[in-house]
N, C-alpha and C positions, 0 to 999 in steps of 0.2 A: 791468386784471388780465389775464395773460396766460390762452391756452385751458387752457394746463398745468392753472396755478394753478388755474383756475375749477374744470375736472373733479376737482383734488383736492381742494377744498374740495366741491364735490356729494358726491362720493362719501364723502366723512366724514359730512356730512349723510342720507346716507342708509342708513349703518349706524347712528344714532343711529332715524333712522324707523324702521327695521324694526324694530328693540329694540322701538321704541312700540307699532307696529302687531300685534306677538307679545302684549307685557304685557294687549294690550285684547281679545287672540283673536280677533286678526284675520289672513284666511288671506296665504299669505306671497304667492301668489299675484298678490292685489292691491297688492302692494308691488313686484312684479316689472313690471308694467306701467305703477305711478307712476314708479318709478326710469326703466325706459328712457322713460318717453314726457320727464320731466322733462331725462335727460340728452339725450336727440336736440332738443329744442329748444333747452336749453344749446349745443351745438354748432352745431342749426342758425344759430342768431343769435351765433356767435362771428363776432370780425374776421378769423379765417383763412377761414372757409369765405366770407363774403362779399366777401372779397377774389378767392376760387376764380370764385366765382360772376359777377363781376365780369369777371376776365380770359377767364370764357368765352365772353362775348357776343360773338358774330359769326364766332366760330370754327367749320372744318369738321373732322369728326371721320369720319374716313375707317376703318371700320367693316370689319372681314376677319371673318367669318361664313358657317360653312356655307350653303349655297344651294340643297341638295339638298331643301327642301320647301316648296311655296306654304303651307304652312300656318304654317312659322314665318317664313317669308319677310315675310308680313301681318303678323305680328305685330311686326316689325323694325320696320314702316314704320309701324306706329299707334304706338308708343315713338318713332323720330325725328322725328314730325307734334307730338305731345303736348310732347316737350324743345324740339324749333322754335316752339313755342307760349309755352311758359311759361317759357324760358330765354334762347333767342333765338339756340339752337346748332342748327347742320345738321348733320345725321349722313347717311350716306351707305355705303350698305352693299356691300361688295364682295366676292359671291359667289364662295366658294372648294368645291372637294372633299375638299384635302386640308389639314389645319393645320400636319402636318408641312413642306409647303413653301413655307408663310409664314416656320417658322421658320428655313429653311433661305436666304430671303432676305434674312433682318434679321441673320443670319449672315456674309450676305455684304458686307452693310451695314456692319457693324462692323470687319468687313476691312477696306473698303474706305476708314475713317475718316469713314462720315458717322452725325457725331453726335449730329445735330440736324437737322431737316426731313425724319425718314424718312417712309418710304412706308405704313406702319403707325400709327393712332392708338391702337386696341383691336380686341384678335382674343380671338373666342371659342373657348376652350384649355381643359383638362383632358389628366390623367394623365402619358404621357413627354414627350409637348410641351410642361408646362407646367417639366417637371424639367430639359430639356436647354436651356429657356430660363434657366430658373434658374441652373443648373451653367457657362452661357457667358456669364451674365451679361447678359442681353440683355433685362431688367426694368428697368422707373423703381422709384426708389424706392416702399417701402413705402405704402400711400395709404390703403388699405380703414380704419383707423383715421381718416381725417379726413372719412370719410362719414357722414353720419349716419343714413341708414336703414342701415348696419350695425350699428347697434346694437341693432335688430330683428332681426337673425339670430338660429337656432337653435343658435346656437355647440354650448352644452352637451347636447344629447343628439343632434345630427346630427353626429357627430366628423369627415366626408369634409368638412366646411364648415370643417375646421381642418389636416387632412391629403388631399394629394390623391394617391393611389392610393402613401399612405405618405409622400409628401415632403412636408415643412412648409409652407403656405401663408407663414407670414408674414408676414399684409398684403400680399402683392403680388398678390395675385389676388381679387376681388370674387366671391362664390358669387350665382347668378344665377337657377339653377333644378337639382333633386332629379331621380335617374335610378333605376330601380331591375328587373332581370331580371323578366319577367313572361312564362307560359306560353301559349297560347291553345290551346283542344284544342276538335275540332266534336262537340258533343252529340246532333247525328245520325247520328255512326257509334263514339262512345266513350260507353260507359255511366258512368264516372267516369274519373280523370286521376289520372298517375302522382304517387307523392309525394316521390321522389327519383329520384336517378340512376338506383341498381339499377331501382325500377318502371318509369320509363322505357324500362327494355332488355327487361323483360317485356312491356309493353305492347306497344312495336316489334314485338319476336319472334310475338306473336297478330293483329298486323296491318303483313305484312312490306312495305316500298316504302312507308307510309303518314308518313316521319318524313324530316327533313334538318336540316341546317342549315350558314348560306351558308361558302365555304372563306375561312379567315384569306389573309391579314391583313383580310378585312371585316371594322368593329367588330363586326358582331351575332357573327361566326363565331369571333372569336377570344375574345368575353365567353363561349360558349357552354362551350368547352373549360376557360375558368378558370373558371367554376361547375363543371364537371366536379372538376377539379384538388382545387380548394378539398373538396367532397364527398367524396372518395375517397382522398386519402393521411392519414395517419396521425395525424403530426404536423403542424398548420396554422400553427406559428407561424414555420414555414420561411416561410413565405409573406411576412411581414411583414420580411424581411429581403432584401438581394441576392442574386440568381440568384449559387451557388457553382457555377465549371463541374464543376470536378470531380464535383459530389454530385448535378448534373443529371440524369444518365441514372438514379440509383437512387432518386432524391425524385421523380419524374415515371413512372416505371415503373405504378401503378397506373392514372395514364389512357391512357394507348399500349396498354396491355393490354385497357382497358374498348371504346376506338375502334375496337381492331380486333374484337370482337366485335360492335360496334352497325353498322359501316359497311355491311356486307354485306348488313344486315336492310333498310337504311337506300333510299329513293328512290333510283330509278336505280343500285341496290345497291351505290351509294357511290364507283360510278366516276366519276359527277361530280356537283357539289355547286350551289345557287342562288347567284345573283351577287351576290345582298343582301338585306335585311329585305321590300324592296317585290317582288320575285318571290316571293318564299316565302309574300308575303299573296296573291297570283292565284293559285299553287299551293294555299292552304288554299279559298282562294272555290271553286275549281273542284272540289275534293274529291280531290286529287291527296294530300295528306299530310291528317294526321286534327290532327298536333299542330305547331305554331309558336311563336316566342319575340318577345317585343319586348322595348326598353328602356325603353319609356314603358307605365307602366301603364293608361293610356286607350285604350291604340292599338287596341282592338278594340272599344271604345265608339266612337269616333272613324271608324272604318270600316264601321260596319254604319251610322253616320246618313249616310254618303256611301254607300252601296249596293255598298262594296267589300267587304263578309264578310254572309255570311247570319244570323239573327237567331241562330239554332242555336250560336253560338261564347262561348266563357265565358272566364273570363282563372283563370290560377290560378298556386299560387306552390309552392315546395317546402314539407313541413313543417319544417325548420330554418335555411329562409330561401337569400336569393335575392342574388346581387351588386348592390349599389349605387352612387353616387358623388353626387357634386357636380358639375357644370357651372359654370366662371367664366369673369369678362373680366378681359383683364390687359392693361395698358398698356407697351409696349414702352420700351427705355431714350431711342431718339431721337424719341418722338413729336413732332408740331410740336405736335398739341392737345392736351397733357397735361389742362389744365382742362377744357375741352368734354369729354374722356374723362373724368373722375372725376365730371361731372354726369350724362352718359348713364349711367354705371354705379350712383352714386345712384340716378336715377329707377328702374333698373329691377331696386333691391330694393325699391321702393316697394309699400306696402300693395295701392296700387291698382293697379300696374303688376303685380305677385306673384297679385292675384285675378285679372286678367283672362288671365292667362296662366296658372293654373292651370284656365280653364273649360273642360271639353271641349268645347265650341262655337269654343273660339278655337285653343286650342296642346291644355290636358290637359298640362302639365307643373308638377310638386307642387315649392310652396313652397318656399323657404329659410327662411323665418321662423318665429317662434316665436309660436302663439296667445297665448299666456299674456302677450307681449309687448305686444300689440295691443289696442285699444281696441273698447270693446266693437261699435261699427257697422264697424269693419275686422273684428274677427273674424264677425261677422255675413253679411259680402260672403264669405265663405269657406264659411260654413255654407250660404247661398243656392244656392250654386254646384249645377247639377244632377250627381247623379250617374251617370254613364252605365249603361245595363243591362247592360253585360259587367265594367265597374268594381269592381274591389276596395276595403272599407275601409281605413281608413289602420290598424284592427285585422287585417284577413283580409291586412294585406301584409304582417306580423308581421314578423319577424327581416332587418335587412341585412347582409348581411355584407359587410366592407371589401375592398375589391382589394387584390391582391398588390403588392408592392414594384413600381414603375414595369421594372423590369430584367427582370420575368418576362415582358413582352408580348413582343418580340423574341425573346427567345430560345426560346418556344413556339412563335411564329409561324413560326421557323427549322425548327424539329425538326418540325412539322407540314407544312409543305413538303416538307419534305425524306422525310417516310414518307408520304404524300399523294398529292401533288400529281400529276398525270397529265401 
């Protein structure tokens, strides 16, 4: 029987179960976890994926991932140790700054006609990088359907696991780990922390030089300005659409108007700005700014247990919520190790792979998966997990809001230069 076949026949099989499992009041719950655990082992032991499995042994899977942190650096190398182990594939990671100029090699690549044996296995990609790969064509086929820890994803209520920053994933990109805006403010010089924009500019205003954040195009600098954006103009579903030039300057007018009143309040009154997420946390250690941002909601749990923020720092979020996304790995159109790539990226939506990278002792970077999906000693290993003392609940992080159409990073990034920049 072909995989088709198989998954069509489970899957009637398991509208037929739930009918049962309803009639006997039984919650749907537990039917959500027989179903996936039922279908990831159907797949796992199908003939395509052990044919996958098969062609990966002994294959090197040349790995393009950010490098900018020992901390997830480690965590690369405990996932290629664990796959070299149990699979019999080398992965091998190769430290970049920018993803944009991976894409702009496999760009060249395809220019140049090499189809096959590129220099790319899997590069870890999110938002216009993963769209302008898309749009040039520079993806393998569709795969994340023949993995089968995807089917443990939180597809249905994390929607950036199915759209990234608006563009359709379509199976061509594996969700790998959850991101989400996160504030930090020091409790020994703020008696409480702003709950939007506007407080934000109040708070600044009573404690002037005390606030920054890093000048775009840094990620954290230009996430800072679309949570602004997002907050402040009118209509938000401009947002979910392409940047119209023409309607640019009038749909963006409210944050150009907010910036240029907060700058002036702003460190170093705004004439110039931190170079990135990791100045801005020495800046808060030293008591230079009172308030700071990350992307990773641990990231001040994670620094006060390395002794780089003092105990005094709390993490906080807006009341109407905070930009989010997804993180994935996508496999290029010419990889040489397409299979070694779809098993590294297997393993690491694996339960186990997903727990240990979300403990703030290792990374602190929150799940792709779905509890409810998971068995009860996998969701267990999740519950275990300590929660940091500056750590928000997966309740106190309430609302994510989705990023803007991929077309709006550029073109903020332009106009913010461009009325900025020094």
């Amino acid at each position: 029987m072909s995989i088709l076949k198989k998954k069509s026949t489970l899957s009637a099989g398991f509208y037929s179960a739930r009918a049962l499992l309803i009639s006997l009041g039984l919650c749907t719950a537990s039917f959500t976890l027989w179903a996936a655990d039922q279908t990831a082992t159907a797949l796992n032991d199908s003939p395509a994926w052990q044919k996958t499995l098969a062609s990966a042994k002994g294959q090197t899977v040349y790995f393009n991932a950010w490098g900018g942190s020992e901390t997830i650096n480690a965590y690369i190398r405990w996932a290629a140790e664990q796959v070299e182990d149990q699979y019999q594939v080398t992965v091998k990671q190769v430290k970049i700054t920018d993803t944009g100029n991976v894409v702009s090699r496999l760009l060249a690549e395809k220019s140049a006609g090499r189809t096959s044996s590129g220099s790319v296995d899997l590069v870890w990609i999110n938002g216009e990088n993963f769209k302008s790969m898309k749009d040039n064509g520079l993806l393998a086929k569709a795969y994340t359907q023949q993995l089968p820890n995807y089917l443990l994803v939180d597809t249905e209520n994390k929607p950036s696991t199915l759209y990234d920053f608006t563009t359709a994933v379509d199976n061509l990109e594996a969700p790998w780990g959850m991101a989400q805006m996160v504030f930090m403010y020091d409790t020994a010089h703020l008696d409480s922390h702003p709950q939007d924009m506007h407080t934000l500019l109040s708070t600044v205003q009573d404690n002037k030089g005390r606030f920054s954040y890093p000048a775009p195009p840094n990620f954290h600098g230009t996430s800072f300005i679309k949570q602004a954006l997002i907050e402040l103009i009118a209509d938000k579903r401009l947002l979910s659409k392409a940047v119209v030039k023409e309607d640019f300057s009038k749909v963006t007018a409210p944050l150009w108007a907010y910036l240029d009143k907060l700058h002036p309040l702003m460190w170093r009154s705004g004439r110039s700005f931190p170079s990135s997420a990791g100045q801005m946390k020495k800046l808060l250690n030293n008591s230079e700014i009172f308030i700071s941002l990350s992307f990773n909601p641990n990231d001040a749990s994670n620094a006060i247990a390395n002794d780089e923020l003092p105990e005094s720092i709390k993490t906080y979020v807006h009341a109407k919520g905070t930009l989010g996304n997804t993180h994935f790995v996508a496999i290029p159109f010419n990889a040489k190790a397409k299979e070694g790539a779809k098993v590294f990226a297997n393993f690491l939506m694996s339960p186990a792979a997903q727990a240990r990278k979300a403990s703030p002792q290792i990374w602190g970077d929150p799940t792709v998966l779905a509890m409810q999906k998971l068995s009860e000693a996998q969701r267990q290993s999740f519950s275990d997990l300590p929660l940091g003392q500056a750590t928000l609940s997966t309740e106190q992080l309430g609302t994510v809001l989705l990023e803007p159409h991929a077309s709006w990073v550029a073109a903020l990034e332009q106009e913010w230069l461009s009325r900025y920049a020094k």
